[in-house]
N, C-alpha and C positions, 0 to 999 in steps of 0.2 A: 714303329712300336718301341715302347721304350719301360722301365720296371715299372714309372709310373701307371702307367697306361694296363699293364695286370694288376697292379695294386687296387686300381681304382675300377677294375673288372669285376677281381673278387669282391671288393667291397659290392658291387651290384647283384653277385652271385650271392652275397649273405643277404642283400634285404630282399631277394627275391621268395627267401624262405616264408613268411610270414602271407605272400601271397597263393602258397598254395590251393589253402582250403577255399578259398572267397572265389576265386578267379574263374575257375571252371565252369565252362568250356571252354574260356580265354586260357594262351599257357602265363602259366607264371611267371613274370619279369620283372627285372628288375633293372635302377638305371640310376644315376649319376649324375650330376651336373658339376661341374667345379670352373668358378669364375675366374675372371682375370686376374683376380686379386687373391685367388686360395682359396677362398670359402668353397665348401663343399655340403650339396643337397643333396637327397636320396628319397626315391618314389616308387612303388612295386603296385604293380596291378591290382585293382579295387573289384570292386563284382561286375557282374555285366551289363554292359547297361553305363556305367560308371567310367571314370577317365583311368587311362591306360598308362604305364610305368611312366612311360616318358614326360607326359604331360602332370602327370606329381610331381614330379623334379623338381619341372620345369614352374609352377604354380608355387612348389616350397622356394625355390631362387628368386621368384618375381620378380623386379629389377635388375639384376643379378644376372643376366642369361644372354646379353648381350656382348657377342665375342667370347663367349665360351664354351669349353667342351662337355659335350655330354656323351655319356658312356651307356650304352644299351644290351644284355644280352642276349637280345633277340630283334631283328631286325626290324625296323620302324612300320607300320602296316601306311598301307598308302591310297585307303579303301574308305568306303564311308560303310557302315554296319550302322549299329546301334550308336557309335559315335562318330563322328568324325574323323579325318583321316590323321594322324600324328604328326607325318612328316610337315603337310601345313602348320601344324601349331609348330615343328621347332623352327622349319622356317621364319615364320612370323617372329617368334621370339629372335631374332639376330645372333642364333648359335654361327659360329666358324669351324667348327670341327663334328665330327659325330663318329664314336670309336665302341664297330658293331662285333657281340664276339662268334654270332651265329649267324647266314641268311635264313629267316621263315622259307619253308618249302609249302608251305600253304599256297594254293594256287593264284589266290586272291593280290599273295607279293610278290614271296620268289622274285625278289632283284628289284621289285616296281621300284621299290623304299626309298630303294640304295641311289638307284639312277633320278629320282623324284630331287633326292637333296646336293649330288652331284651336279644336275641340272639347272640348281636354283645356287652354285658357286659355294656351296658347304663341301669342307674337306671329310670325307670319309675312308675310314680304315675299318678292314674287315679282320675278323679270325684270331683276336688277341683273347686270348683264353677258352677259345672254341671246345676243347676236349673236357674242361669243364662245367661251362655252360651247355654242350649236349648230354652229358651225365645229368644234369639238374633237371635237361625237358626231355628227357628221354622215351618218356611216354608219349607225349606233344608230339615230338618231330617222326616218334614210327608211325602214329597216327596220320597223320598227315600225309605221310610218305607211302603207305602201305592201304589206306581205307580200313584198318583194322585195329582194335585195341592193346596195346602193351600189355602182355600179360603176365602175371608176377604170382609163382605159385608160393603160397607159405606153408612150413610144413614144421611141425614139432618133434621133437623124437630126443632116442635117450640117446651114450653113444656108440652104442652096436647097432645103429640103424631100427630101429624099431618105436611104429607112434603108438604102441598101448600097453600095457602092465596087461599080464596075465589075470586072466579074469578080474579085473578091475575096470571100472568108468572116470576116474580119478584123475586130475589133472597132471602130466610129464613135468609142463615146465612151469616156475610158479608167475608170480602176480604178477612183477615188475615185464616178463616177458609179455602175459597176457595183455598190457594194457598199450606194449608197443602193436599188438596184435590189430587193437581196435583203431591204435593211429592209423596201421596199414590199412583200413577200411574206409577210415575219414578220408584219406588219400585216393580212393578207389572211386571209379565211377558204378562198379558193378563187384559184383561177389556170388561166386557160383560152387556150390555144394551139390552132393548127388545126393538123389532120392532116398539113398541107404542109411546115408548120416542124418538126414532128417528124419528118417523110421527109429533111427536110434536114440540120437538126442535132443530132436527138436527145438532145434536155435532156432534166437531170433536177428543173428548176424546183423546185430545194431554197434553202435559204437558206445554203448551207454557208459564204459571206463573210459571213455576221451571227448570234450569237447570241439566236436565235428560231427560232418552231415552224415549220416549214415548211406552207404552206397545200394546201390539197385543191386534186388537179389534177383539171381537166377537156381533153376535146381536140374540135374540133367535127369529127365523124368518126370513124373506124375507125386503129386504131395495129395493131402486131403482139407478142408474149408477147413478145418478147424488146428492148421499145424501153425508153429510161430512163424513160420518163415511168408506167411503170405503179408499181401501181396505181393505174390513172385513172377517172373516166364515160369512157364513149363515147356522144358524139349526136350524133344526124342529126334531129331535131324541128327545131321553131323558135326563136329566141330567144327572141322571151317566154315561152315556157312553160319553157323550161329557167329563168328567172332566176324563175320562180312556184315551179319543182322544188326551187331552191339556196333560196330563200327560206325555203320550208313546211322543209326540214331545219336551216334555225339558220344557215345562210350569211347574215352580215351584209354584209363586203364583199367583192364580186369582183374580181379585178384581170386586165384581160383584155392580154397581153403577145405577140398574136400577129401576123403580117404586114399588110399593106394588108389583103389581102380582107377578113380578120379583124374589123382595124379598123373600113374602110369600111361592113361589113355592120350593126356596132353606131352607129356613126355617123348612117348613113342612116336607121335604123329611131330613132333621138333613145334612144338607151338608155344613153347615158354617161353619168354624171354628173361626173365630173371627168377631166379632161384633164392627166397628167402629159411634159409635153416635154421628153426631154434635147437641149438642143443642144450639138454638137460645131463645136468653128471648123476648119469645114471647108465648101471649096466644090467640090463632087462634080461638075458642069459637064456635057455631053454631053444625050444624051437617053436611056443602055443601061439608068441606075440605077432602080431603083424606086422611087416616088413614096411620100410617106408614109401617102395616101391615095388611090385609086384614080380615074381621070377622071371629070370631070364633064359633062355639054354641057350645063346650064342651073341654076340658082339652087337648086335646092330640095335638095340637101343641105351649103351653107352655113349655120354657126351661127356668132351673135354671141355672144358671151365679154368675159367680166372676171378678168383678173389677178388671181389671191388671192395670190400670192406667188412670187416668185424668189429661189434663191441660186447661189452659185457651187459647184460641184462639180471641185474641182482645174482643168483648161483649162476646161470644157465648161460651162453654163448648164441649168438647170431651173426652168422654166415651170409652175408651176399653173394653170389656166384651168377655168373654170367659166362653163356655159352663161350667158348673162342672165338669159334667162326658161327656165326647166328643161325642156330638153326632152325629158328621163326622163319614162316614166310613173308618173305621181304618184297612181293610183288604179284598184282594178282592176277 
């Protein structure tokens, strides 16, 4: 491994961005070709159905691919699906190297890939940028690894902890927050509200401020024909077995956007995996407003967390946070 070989990683971790919304239930990838001679091609995962990162590249290099490296960061599928298998095409193409920063723990590879292009006298390096390529498919690879959905709770609030203005319906945080809101929904496979916030305010948890697919709504509970949020699930089960339910149908990740209980309920039970926080500069004060999470009287639904990132959202701040030690269940 060498600086090239992250440089030309990350370059594959930025064009993988653009394949988010399309890809799914494919995870998003991205990849790299760079020829004998320096030229440098770049391909990220098309819809389904459609050719996969590698074979972009590899189609933008065309003649150009023989004796050269390609950079993946996510291991080469070695499967025939809807397309065919990859690692044949980079074979075919007269790659010499192939520099992976993830293996798919997808049953289907898991190592097939790796040992497919080792097999056939292509040099392979594994783990060069790994801890940022699994942040990018972090959703992917729980999925996979777990049979259950990444779930990412978003929550707004002022900064005394509190999501509502005293007797107000008004919005906390303003526009520029709200519409990263709806990216987080294009990004989602699923979006789950309780019954309460739908009695209240009857969204239609669409993405209509972002260009993306809007995600499957779920509501915890009972709605009526005529609320926006249909066609929804309705449950009254437990959480885990609903997130084993969303799982076994293709739901990678959930985005649960619903009130305290909502929260709390996921919380408690350690079934979050990412904690999205808008804060608004706002100080709500009293005791009427509602909590962003619901009381406690002793320690044990405290989690310790690590900052993955913050930016500015016009006034307001957004907070990633991410358990320490995961206290999603990670196996079932």
């Amino acid at each position: 491994m060498n600086t090239n070989d992250e440089s030309m990683m990350r370059l594959a971790v930025d064009t993988a961005v653009d394949a988010r919304l399309r890809s799914r239930p494919n995870p998003w990838v991205g990849a790299v070709v760079v020829a004998t001679d320096g030229q440098v091609f770049c391909g990220a995962t098309m819809q389904p159905g459609e050719a996969h990162a590698e074979v972009v590249a590899l189609q933008a290099a065309g003649a150009n691919t023989h004796g050269a490296t390609l950079y993946t960061t996510l291991e080469p599928c070695s499967h025939t699906g809807k397309t065919g298998p990859c690692t044949q095409v980079i074979i075919d193409a007269k790659i010499s190297r192939v520099v992976v920063g993830i293996i798919d723990p997808d049953k289907q590879v898991a190592g097939n890939g790796i040992k497919q292009l080792r097999d056939a006298g292509i040099t392979v390096d594994v783990g060069v940028e790994q801890t940022l390529v699994a942040q990018q498919l972090a959703p992917y690879l729980h999925h996979r690894r777990t049979g259950r959905p990444y779930v990412i709770l978003k929550m707004a609030m002022t900064l005394d902890g509190r999501v509502a203005m005293p007797d107000s319906s008004q919005w906390i945080t303003g526009e520029t927050a709200r519409k990263r809101v709806h990216q987080l929904r294009a990004e989602s496979d699923a979006i789950l509200v309780g019954a309460g916030t739908v009695r209240a305010d009857n969204p239609s948890l669409t993405t209509r401020d972002f260009d993306g697919p809007s995600p499957r709504r779920v509501v915890l509970g009972n709605v009526l024909p005529t609320d926006n949020v249909n066609p929804c699930l309705e449950w009254t089960g437990s959480l885990p077995n609903l997130l084993d339910t969303l799982g076994s149908e293709g739901v990678i990740q959930l985005m649960v956007e619903g009130g305290p209980r909502v929260a709390t309920s996921f919380h408690n039970e350690r079934l979050i995996d990412q904690y999205i926080l808008h804060l608004a500069p706002i100080i709500a004060g009293g005791s009427k407003s509602p909590n962003a999470l619901a009381e406690s009287t002793d320690m044990s639904s405290m989690m310790n967390g690590h900052i993955v990132s913050t930016q500015i959202l016009g006034d307001d701040i957004e907070i990633i946070l991410e358990p320490t030690i995961s206290t999603a269940k990670e196996s079932r």
